[in-house]
C-alpha positions in Angstrom: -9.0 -1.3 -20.2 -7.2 -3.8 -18.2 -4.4 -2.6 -15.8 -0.9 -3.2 -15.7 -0.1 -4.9 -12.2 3.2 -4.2 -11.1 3.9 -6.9 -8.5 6.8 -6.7 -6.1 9.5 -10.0 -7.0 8.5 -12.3 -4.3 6.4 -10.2 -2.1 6.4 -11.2 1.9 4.9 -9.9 4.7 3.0 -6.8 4.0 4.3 -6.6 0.4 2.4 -10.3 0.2 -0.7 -8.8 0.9 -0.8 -5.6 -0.6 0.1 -8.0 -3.5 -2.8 -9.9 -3.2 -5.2 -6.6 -3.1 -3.8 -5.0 -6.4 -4.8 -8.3 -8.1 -8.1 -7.9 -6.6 -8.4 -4.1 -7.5 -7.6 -5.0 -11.1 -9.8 -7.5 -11.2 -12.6 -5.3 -9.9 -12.2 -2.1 -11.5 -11.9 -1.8 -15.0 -10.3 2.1 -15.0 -7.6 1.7 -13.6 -4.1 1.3 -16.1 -1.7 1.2 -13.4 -1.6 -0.7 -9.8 1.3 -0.1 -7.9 2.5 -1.7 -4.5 4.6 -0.2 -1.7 6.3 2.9 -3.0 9.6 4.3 -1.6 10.4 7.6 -0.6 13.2 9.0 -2.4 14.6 12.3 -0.7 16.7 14.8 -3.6 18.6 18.2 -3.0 17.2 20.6 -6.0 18.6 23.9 -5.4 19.0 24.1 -1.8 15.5 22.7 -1.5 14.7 18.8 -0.1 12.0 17.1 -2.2 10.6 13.8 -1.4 8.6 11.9 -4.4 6.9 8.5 -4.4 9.1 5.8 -6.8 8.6 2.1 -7.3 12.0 0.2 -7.9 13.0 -1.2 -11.4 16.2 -2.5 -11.7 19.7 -1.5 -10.9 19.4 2.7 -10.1 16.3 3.0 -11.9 13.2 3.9 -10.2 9.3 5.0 -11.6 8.3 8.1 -10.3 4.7 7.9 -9.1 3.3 11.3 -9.4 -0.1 12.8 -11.3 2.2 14.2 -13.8 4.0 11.2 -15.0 1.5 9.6 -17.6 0.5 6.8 -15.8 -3.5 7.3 -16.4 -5.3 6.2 -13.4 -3.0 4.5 -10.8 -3.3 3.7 -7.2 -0.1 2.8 -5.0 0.4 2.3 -1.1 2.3 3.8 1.5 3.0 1.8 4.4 3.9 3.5 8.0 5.6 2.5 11.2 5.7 1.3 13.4 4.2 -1.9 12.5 2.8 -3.6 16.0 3.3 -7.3 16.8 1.6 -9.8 18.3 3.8 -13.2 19.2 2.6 -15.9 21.8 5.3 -19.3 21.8 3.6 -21.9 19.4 1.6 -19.8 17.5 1.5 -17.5 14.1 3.2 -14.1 14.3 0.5 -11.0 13.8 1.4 -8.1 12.6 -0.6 -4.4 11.5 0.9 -2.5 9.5 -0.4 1.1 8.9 -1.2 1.4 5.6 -2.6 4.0 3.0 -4.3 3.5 -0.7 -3.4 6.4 -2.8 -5.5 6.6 -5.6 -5.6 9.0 -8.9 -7.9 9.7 -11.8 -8.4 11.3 -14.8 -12.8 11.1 -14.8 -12.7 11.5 -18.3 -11.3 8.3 -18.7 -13.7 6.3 -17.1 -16.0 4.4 -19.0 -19.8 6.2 -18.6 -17.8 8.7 -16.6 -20.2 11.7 -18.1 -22.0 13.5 -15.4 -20.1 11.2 -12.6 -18.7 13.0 -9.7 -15.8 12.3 -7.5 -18.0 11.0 -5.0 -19.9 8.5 -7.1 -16.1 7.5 -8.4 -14.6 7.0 -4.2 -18.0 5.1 -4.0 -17.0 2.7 -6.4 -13.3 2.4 -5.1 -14.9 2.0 -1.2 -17.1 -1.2 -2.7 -14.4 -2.8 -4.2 -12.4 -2.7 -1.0 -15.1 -3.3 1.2 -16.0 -6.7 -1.2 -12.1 -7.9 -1.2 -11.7 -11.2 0.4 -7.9 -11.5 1.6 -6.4 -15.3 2.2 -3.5 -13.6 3.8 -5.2 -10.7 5.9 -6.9 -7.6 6.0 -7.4 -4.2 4.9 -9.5 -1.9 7.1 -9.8 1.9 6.7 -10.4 4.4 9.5 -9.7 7.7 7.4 -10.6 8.9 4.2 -8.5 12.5 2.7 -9.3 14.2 -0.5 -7.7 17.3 -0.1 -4.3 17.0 -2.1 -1.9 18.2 0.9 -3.6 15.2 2.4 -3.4 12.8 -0.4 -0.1 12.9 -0.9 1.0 13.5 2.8 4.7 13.0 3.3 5.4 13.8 -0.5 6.5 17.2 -2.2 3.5 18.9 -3.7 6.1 21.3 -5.4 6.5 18.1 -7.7 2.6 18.0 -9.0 1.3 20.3 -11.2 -1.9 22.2 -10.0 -3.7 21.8 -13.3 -3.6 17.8 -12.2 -5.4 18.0 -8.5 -8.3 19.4 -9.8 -11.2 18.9 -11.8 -11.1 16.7 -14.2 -8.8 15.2 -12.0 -9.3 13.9 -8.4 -7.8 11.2 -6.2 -8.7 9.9 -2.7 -6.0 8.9 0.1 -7.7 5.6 2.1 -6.0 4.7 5.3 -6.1 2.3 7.7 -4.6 -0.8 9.0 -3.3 -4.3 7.3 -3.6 -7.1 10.2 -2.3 -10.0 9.0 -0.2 -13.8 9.9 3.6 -13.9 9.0 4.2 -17.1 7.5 6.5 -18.1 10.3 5.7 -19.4 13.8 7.8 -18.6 16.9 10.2 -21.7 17.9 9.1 -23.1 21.5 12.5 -22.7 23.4 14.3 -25.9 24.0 13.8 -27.3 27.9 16.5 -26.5 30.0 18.1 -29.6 30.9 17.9 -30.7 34.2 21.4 -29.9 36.3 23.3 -33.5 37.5 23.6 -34.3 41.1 26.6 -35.5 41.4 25.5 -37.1 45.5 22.9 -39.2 42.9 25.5 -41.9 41.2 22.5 -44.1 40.8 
């Protein structure tokens, strides 16, 4: 299985490095059939209720809606928090972290040798591939690990899953943490302040 990378058009920034990781997931991990980036979260009014679901942009109005339920076999997408903290000094790079979650989602059936494997043999896998990534353009480093699905998919509508896909043979993992990275720009030294004329001084 090879997976289908769905890059962001030009991707800066934190988009630039999640960029570079869902190269390196693919490249890593033969399961997976879908890496997304940053999602966005859309909010819609259904019947008096608010719902907020997880989509990736296509083109114009049209948005994929990243959810369990949506036939995407195994997948994995961020979320990316605020605020982002920055670090600027005159002269030098900018540095910016970013709070940052993987979401991933599988189907264990569909995993090669995936008979008698258990979610945590799977998360094991995921955890080395991470922990072996080496970034050109920064870092990914995870405090927390969730596997409950209120917590997986925190900040999304579970009304818009199904039940039958959060449990077994179905799992997924929520890994967050922090991207620390460079901005590709540098803070401009200001220009000196010119020195005021003396107009007793007439040389």
């Amino acid at each position: 299985m090879s997976a289908n990378v769905h890059l962001r058009t030009n991707p800066k920034l934190v988009d630039g490095v999640i960029a570079e990781i869902q190269q390196r997931l693919a490249a890593q991990i033969e399961w997976f059939t879908n890496i997304f980036g940053r999602v966005e979260r859309l909010k819609e009014e259904v019947d008096g209720q608010t719902y907020y679901t997880a989509n990736v942009y296509k083109s114009g109005n049209d948005y994929t809606l990243i959810a369990p339920d949506s036939g995407l076999g195994n997948f994995a997408f961020f979320t990316v928090d605020e605020p982002e903290d920055v670090e600027q000094y005159v002269g030098e790079p900018v540095r910016i972290q970013s709070p940052c979650s993987l979401i991933v989602w599988v189907d264990l059936r569909t995993i090669p040798n995936g008979e008698g494997r258990n979610t945590e043999a799977v998360k094991n896998e995921i955890l080395h591939a991470l922990n072996s990534l080496y970034l050109r353009y920064g870092r990914f480093y995870i405090s927390k690990i969730y596997n409950r699905a209120e917590s997986i998919f925190k900040g999304f509508s579970l009304d818009e899953v199904k039940n039958q896909f959060l449990m077994q043979p179905y799992c997924g993992w929520r890994f967050e943490g922090e991207i620390d990275f460079v901005a590709d720009c540098i803070v401009p030294e200001p220009e000196p302040t010119p020195e005021p004329e003396n107009p007793d001084n007439n040389g």
